[in-house]
Each structure stands twice: as structure tokens, then as C-alpha cells.
C-alpha positions as MATLAB code, in Angstrom:
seq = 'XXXXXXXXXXXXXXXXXXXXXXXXXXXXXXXXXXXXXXXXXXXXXXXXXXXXXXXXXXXXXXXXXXXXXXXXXXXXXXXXXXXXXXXXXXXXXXXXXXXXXXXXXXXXXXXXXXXXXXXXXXXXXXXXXXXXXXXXXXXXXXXXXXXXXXXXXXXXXXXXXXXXXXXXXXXXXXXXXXXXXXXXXXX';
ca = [
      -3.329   -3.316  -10.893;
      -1.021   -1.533   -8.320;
       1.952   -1.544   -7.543;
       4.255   -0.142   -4.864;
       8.103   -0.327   -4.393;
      10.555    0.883   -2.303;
      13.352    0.025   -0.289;
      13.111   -2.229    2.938;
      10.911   -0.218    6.007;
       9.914    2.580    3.482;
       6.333    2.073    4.164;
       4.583   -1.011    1.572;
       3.228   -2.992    3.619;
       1.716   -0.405    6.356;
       0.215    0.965    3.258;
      -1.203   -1.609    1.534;
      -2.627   -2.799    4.713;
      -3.721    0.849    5.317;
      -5.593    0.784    1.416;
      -7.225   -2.699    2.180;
      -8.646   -1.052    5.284;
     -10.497    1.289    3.605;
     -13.002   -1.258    1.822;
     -15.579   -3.279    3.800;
     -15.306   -5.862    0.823;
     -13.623   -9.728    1.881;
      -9.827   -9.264    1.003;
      -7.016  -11.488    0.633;
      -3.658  -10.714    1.856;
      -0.218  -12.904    0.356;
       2.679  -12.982    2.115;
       5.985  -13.956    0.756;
       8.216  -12.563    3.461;
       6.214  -14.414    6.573;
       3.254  -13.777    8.842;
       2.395   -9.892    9.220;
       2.888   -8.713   12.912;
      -0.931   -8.536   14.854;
      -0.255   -5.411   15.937;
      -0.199   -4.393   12.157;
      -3.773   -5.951   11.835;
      -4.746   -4.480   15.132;
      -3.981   -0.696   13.962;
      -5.767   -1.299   10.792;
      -9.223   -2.989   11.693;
      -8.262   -5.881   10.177;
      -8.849   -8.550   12.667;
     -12.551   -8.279   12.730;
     -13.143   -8.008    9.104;
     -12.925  -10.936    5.956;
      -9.391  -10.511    6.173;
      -7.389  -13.900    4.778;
      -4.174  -14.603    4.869;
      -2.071  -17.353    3.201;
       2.103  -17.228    3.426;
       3.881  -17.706    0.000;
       6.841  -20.076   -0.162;
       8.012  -19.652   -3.803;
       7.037  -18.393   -7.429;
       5.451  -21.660   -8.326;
       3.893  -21.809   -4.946;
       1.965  -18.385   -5.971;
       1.162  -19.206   -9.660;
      -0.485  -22.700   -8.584;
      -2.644  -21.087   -5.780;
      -3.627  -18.452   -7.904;
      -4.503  -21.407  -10.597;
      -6.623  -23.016   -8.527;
      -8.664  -20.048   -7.063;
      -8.921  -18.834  -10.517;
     -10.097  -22.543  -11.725;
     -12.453  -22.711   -8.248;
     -13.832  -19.221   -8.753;
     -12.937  -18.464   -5.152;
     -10.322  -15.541   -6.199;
     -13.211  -13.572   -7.877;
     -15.036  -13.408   -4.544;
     -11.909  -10.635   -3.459;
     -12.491   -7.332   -3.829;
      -9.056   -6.564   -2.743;
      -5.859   -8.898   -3.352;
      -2.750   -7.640   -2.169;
       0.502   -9.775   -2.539;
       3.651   -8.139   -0.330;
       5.787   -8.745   -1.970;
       5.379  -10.184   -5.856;
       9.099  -10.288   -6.140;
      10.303  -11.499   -3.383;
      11.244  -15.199   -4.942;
      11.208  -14.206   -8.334;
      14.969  -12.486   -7.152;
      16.385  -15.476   -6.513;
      14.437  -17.755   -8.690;
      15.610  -15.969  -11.570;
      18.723  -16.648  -11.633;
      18.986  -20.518  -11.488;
      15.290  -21.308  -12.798;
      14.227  -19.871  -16.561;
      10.647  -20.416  -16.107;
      10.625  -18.179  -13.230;
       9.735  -15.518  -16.341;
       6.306  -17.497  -16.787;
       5.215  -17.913  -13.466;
       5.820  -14.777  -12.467;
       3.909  -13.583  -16.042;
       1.309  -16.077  -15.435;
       0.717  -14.921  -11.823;
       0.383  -10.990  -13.049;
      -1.807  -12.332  -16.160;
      -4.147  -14.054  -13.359;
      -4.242  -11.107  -11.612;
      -5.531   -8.554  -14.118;
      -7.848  -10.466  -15.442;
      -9.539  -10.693  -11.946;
      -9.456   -6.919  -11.838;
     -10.577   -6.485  -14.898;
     -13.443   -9.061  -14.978;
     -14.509   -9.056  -11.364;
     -13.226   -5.626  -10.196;
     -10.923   -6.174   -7.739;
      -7.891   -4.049   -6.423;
      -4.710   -5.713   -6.880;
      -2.331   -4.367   -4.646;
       1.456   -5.375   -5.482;
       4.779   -4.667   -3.607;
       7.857   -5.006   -4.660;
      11.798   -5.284   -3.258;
      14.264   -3.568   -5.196;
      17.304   -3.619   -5.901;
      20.330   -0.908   -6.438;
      21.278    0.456   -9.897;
      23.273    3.017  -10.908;
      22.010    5.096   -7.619;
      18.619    4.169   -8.140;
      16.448    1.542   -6.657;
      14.721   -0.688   -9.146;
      12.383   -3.361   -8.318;
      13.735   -7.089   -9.867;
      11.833   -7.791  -12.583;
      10.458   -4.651  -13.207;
      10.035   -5.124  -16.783;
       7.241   -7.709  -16.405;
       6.032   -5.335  -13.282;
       5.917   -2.695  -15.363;
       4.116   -4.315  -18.347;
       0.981   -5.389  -15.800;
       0.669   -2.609  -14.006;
      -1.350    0.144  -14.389;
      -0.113    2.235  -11.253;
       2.914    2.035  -10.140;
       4.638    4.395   -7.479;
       7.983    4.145   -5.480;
       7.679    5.210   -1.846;
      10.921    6.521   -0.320;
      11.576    7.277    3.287;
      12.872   10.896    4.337;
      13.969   11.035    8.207;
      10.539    9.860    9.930;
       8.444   11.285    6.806;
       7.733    9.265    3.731;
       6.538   10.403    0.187;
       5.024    8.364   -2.558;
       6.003    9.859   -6.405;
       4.443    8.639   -8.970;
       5.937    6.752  -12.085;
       3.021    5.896  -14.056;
       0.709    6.420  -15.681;
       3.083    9.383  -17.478;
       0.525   11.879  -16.841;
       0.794   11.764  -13.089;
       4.247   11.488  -13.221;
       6.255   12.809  -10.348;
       3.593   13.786   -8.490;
       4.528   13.718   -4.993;
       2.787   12.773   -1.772;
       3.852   13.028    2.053;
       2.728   11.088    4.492;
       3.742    9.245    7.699;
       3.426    6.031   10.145;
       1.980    6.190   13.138;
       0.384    4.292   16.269;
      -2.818    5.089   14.486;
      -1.547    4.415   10.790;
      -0.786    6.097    7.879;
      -1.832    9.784    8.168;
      -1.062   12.158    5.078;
       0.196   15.658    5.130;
];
């Protein structure tokens, strides 16, 4: 499992969109911050592939879908699951509801066993929050504890760069790249 942070218009989405492009295999795309923009599908290729797309409305919203496709066996038919972003509710959520710590849990926990059992690419993206001059994704703890990859994408004038934060022996290994009208080229 995968995950991506960074602060708002770094990049996640573009590139998640840009990695689920790159497999022929049926994937399935979760929003929790609204519909994603056509023309986003349109630079990708996605509009003309298995390409589904369900919005997200809270934390217990994601864990119960992800239940019942578990349950139904229709999640293991995905050979790429990308949810932009995980966190999104769990922010708020957090705060006023304590089991907000177990669906989000049970929703990661879901997850990896689907990648682990039926292969899939999980694809996770994360808001973040500001701490002590450094941008943390909210609840990166249990993020952190799921995830195998996990890399912070920053934006640098119209140039972006992915660095690595795990596994340690890739750490801070860097990588440039940029949006355009045809995508996400690298340098």
C-alpha cells in the first residue's frame, strides 16, 4: 500500500490518476473531496477504460463500502484502488467521534489485505496539516503503520518533486517532475 501526501495542488491526485493510467487492469477510484474534473480523466485515458468511481461522504461511509465489497468479493476484482484522499474526514471526525480510530484502521486493514491476497495497488492520498514547519498528514500514525510506501510530494515554482520517506532505505530520494496538458512528465 501507497501512500502520497502533500499540501493542497502539490500534485496527488494528477498522480495517482497518472499511476492508475498505466495499468489496463479495472480500477476503482474514491473520492472524498467530490467528483474529479473530466478533463482530468480525459488527459489520462481514463474515460474509455474500467474506470469506477464512487464519492465518499464520511469515515463510516468508506469502512461500510469497503465491508461490503470485501464481504461481496467485488473489491478483489481491482487491480488498482486509489482513495484521494483517506484522511480527508478522518480530520474532522477525530476530534468529536473516538471510533473514528477504528474505521479509519479497519478501512487500511481492508485494504492490505486486498493487496496482499489479490494483488492490487492501493493508492492513498493524504491532506496534511502544519507542524512545527513541517507538513504532516492527520493521522499519520495509523498511515504510517499500513503503509508500505509512503512519499510527500512538494511543489517548487511550476516543478514538483516526490522524496521519499519510507521504506528507510530509499529515504530521501528525490524525484522531479511536472503537470502538464499531457500529464505528468518526469525530469
Amino acid at each position: 500500500m501507497s501512500l502520497l501526501y502533500g499540501s493542497a495542488g502539490v500534485g496527488k491526485t494528477n498522480l495517482c490518476l497518472w499511476i492508475v493510467s498505466k495499468s489496463s487492469k479495472p480500477s476503482l477510484y474514491l473520492s472524498t473531496e467530490g467528483s474529479i474534473p473530466i478533463p482530468l480523466l480525459e488527459r489520462y485515458s481514463l474515460c474509455s477504460r474500467e474506470f469506477y468511481f464512487r464519492e465518499i461522504f464520511s469515515l463510516e461511509d468508506l469502512s461500510i463500502l469497503l465491508i461490503e465489497m470485501f464481504l461481496d468479493y467485488s473489491l478483489s476484482k481491482f487491480k488498482n484502488v486509489c482513495i484521494d484522499s483517506i484522511n480527508t474526514h478522518y480530520r474532522y471526525e477525530v476530534v468529536e467521534r473516538p471510533i473514528a480510530n477504528k474505521l479509519l484502521n479497519t478501512s487500511l486493514a481492508i485494504l492490505s489485505y486486498t493487496a496482499s491476497s489479490f494483488g492490487s495497488r492501493i493508492l492513498l492520498t493524504a491532506q496534511v496539516r502544519e507542524e512545527e514547519g513541517e507538513v504532516v498528514p492527520s493521522g499519520y500514525e495509523i498511515l504510517d503503520f499500513w503503509s508500505d510506501i509512503i512519499v510527500e510530494i512538494k511543489k517548487k515554482g511550476n516543478d514538483r518533486e516526490i522524496e521519499v520517506v519510507k521504506p528507510s532505505e530509499f529515504r530521501n530520494r528525490r524525484i522531479k517532475f511536472s503537470i502538464t496538458d499531457r500529464g505528468i512528465e518526469f525530469e
